[in-house]
C-alpha positions in Angstrom: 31.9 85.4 152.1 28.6 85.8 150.2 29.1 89.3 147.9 27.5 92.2 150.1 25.1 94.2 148.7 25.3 97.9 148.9 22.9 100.8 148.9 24.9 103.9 147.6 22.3 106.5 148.3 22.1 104.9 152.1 25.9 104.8 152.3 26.1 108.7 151.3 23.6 109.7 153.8 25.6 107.6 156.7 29.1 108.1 155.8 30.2 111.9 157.1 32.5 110.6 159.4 34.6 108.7 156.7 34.4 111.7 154.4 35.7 113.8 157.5 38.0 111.8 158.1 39.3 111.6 154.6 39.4 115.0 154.4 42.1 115.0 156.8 44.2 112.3 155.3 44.0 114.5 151.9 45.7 117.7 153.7 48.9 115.6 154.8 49.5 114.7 150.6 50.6 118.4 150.0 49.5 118.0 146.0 51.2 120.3 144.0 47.7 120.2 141.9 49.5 118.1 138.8 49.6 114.6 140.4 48.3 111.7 138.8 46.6 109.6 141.9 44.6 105.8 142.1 41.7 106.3 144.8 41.5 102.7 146.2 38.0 101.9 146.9 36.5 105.1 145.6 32.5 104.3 147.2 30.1 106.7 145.9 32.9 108.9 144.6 32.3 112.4 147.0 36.1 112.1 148.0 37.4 111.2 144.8 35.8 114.2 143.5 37.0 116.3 146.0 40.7 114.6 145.1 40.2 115.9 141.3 39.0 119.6 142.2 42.3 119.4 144.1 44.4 117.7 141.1 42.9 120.5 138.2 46.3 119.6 135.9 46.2 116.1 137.2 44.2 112.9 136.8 42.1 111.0 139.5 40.7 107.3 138.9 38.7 106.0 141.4 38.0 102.1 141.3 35.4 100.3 143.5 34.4 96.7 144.0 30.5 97.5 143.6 28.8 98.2 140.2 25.8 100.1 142.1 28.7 102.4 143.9 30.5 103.5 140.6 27.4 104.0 138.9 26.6 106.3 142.0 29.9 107.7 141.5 29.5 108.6 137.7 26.0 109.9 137.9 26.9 112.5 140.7 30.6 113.3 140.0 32.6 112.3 136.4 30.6 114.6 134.0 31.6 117.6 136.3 35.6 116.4 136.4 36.9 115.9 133.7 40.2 114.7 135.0 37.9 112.2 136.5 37.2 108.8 135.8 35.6 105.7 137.9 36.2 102.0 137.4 34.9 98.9 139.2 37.8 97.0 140.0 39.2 94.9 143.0 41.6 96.3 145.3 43.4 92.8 145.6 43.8 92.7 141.7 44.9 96.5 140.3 45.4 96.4 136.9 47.4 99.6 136.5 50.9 99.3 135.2 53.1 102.4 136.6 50.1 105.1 135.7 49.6 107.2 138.7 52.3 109.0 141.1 50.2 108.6 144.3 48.0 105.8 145.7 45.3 106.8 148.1 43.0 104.9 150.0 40.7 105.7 152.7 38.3 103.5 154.9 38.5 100.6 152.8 41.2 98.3 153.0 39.9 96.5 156.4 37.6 94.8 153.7 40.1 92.9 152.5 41.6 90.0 154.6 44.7 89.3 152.8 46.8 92.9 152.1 49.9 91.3 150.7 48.4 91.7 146.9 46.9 94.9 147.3 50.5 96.0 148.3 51.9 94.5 145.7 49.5 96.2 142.8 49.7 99.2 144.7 53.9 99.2 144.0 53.4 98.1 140.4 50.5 100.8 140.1 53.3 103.6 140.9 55.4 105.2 139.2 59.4 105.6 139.9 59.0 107.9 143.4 55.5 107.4 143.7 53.8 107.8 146.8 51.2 105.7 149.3 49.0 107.1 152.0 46.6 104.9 153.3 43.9 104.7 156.3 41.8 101.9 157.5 40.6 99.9 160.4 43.2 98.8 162.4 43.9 96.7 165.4 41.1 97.2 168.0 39.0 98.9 165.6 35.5 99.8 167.0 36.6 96.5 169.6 33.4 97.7 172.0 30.6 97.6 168.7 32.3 94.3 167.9 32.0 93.2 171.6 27.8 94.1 171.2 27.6 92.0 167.7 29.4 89.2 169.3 26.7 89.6 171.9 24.1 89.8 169.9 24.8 86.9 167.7 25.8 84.8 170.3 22.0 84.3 171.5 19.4 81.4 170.4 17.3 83.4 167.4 20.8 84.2 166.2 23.6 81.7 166.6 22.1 79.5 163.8 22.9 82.0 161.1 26.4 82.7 161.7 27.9 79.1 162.1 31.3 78.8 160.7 31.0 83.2 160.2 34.5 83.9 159.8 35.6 87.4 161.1 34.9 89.4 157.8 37.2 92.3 158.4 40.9 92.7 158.5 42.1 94.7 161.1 46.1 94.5 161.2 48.9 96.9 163.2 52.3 98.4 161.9 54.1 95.2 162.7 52.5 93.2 159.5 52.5 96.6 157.5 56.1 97.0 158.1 56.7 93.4 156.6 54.0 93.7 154.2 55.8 96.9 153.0 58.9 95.5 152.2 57.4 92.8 150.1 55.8 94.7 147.9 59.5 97.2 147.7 58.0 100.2 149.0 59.8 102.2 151.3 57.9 102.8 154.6 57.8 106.4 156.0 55.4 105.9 158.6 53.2 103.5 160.0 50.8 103.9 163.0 47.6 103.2 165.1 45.5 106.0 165.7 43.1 106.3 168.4 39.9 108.2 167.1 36.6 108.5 168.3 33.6 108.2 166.2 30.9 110.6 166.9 27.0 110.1 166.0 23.9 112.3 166.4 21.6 110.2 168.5 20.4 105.9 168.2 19.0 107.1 164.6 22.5 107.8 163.5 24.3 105.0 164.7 21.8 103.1 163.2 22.6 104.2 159.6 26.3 103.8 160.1 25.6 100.3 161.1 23.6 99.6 158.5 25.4 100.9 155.9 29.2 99.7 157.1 28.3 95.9 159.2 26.8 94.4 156.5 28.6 91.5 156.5 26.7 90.6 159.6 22.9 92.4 159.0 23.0 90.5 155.4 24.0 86.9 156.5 20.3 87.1 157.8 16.8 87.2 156.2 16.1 90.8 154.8 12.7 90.7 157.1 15.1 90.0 160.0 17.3 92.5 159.7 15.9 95.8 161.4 15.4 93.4 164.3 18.9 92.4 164.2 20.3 96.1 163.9 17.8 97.1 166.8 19.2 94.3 169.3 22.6 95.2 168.5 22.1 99.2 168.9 20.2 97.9 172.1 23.6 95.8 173.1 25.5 98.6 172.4 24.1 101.6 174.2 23.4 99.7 177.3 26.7 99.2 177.6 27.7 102.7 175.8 25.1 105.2 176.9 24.5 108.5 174.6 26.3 111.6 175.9 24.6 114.8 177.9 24.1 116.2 174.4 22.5 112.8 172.9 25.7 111.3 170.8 26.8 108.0 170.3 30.1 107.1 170.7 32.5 104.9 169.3 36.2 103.9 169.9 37.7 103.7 166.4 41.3 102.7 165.8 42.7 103.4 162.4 45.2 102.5 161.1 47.5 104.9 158.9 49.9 103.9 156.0 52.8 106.4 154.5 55.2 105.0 152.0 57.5 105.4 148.5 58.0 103.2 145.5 61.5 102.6 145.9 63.4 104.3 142.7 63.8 101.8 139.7 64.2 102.5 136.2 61.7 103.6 134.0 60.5 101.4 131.4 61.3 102.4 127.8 58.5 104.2 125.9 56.3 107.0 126.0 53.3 107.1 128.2 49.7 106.9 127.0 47.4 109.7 127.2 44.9 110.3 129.7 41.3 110.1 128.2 38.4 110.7 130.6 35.4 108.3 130.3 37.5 105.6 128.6 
């Protein structure tokens, strides 16, 4: 898939629901407030600073596959943390080495296809007892929006720009997790779907969260195309999905939620490196 290009400062205006959402996720950690913790897929870096207000005798790092979202991240949030560092890095490849006593991750993982290496450098991220929590799109995620694209794309001034368009997001269930899991040695406490439904204020917002989230289908098209593309698919979808009484858009949303250990193993012998924000 051709690298996507993001727009943080459109992303931060259209992603409320995610950071709600997240917010959420954080309360079932239960940090004592000394915890060193890996945000996977950090984004413009609101939650990860949230994380690190949370964490003041702690550390946060959060890593991010786009440049343009971690320099987002570091101009709004590291100078004011500083417990807090960001990092572009790739989710599939982590580079940490038994640094961080919790892995987090929120909205993000669905990116990736194949989770079986993310696992895996999540569990060698961790230390001894170290902890995973986890939410992303899972099976059936936003099925109805995908039914509108499929729609959409389907038709004559479309078809010719998705031939041989693979699905481009990984939406998986606690059966593979389960196995997945056990690869990588961590310990499952609880895997499960969760029905949620995504609320926006009005055509205008949907709109922004398409924009901002779909792009693997708005940028496989010309950028002059592309407002016309969004517009027949927010057209697909509210014929079929009308706004409320009180003028929201809906959306079924199935995520899927991740809680697991790093199964005990022995240290390895030396003394841990110190923390250094910025480096």
């Amino acid at each position: 898939m051709t690298q996507l290009t993001w727009d943080p400062e459109d992303y931060e205006r259209n992603s409320a629901q995610q950071q709600r959402w997240a917010r959420d996720l954080l309360a079932q950690l239960h940090l004592r407030g000394d915890e060193e913790l890996l945000d996977v897929g950090c984004g413009d870096g609101k939650v990860t600073a949230e994380i690190a207000s949370l964490l003041p005798h702690g550390k946060v790092v959060g890593i991010d596959l786009s440049p343009a979202m971690v320099a987002r991240a570091n101009e709004l949030h590291a100078s004011r943390h500083p417990n807090l560092r960001f990092e572009v890095g790739d989710a599939a490849c982590l580079p940490f080495d038994r640094e961080f006593s919790v892995v987090f991750s929120n909205a993000v993982l669905h990116w990736i296809k194949d989770h079986r290496p993310v696992l895996a450098g999540v569990a060698r991220s961790l230390r001894r007892d170290g902890r995973v929590l986890l939410q992303m799109g899972g099976r059936g995620n936003a099925a109805e929006m995908v039914s509108a694209i499929d729609e959409v794309i389907a038709q004559p001034l479309w078809s010719g720009y998705f031939v041989d368009f693979p699905f481009p997001y990984g939406f998986y269930g606690p059966e593979e997790y389960k196995v997945w899991l056990e690869e990588a040695s961590l310990a499952l406490r609880r895997v499960e779907l969760l029905a949620k439904d995504m609320v926006h204020a009005g055509r205008e917002s949907l709109a922004g969260w398409l924009r901002t989230t779909w792009l693997p289908y708005l940028q496989r098209v010309p950028v002059e195309l592309r407002h016309e593309l969004l517009a027949a698919i927010l057209d697909a979808y509210l014929a079929a999905h009308p706004l409320d009484e009180s003028g929201n858009a809906h959306v079924a949303m199935q995520r899927l939620e991740v809680e697991a250990d790093k199964r005990s193993e022995p240290e390895p012998p030396g003394i841990p490196q110190p923390f250094t924000a910025g480096t």
